[in-house]
N, C-alpha and C positions, 0 to 999 in steps of 0.2 A: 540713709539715703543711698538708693546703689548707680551703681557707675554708669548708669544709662540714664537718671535723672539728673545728675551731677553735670555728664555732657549736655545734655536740654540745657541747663542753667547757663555753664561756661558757652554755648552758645547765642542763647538770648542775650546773655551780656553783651557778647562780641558785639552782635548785630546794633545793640543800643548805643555802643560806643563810637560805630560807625557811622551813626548815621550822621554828624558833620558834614559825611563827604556829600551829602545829596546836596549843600548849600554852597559847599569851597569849589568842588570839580563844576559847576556851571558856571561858578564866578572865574578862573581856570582859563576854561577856554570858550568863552561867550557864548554858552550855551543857554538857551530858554527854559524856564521850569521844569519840577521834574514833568516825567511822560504822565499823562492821561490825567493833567490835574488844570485841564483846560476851563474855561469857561464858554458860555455859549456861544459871548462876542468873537473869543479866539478862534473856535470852532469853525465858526463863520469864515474868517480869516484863512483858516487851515484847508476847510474841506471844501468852502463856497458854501455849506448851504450848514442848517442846525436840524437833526430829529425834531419836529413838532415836541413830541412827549419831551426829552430833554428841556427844550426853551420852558413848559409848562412846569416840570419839576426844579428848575434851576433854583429859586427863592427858599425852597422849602426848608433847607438845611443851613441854620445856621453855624458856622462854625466855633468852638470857644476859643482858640488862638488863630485869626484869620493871618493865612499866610506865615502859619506858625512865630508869629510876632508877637509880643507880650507889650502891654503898657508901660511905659518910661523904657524902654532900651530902644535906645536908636542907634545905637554907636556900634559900627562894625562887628567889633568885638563879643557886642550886646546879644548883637541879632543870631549868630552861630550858638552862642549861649543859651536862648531862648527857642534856638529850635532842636538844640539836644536837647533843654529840659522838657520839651515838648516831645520829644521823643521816648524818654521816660516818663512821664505823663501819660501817656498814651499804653505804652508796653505796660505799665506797672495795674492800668483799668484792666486790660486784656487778662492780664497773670490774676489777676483778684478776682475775676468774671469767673475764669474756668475752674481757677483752684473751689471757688463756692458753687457754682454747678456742678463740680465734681465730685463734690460733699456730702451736697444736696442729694444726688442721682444715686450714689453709692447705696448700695445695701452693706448693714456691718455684716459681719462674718457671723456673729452670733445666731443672727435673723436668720439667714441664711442656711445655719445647719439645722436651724429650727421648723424651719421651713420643708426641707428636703426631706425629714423625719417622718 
């Protein structure tokens, strides 16, 4: 593996390990969820009124960990736990998505001189 995927890697880690902070720093300093993960009631709230088309697509998506919460963790502790591993749940579909589209898409090299021949 050369030194420019190795950074991609030690990067994505970083960011995986980080992501805690998206649940501690608004616990912190009373801040509301993160940005743009509003809902329509909120929106309401926020802007005065909702996109139509929003209000209409709102239901369509269910999520698999709502509020990045997992079943049986309730406890402080629980919930920062559940939303890193939700965090690497997440990163770990994405990584397995592209590495197999990647795969997929790839022509081997063999084809390829075969091809050009």
């Amino acid at each position: 593996m050369n030194l420019r995927y190795k950074r991609l890697w030690l990067g994505l880690g970083l960011l995986v390990l980080l992501t805690p902070l998206g649940i501690i720093l608004p616990e912190k300093f009373g801040a509301a969820g993160a940005w743009g993960e509003w809902s329509a009631s909120q929106l309401k709230v926020k802007w005065g009124h909702v996109p139509s088309q929003l209000e209409k697509l709102e239901g369509v998506w269910k999520a698999l960990f709502p509020d990045y919460k997992m079943p049986g963790m309730a406890k402080s502790w629980q919930t920062k736990l559940a939303y890193l591993l939700a965090g690497l749940l997440g990163a770990g579909v994405v990584v397995i998505l592209c590495l197999g589209l990647g795969r997929w898409l790839t022509i081997p090299e063999e084809q390829e001189k075969r091809d050009a021949s």
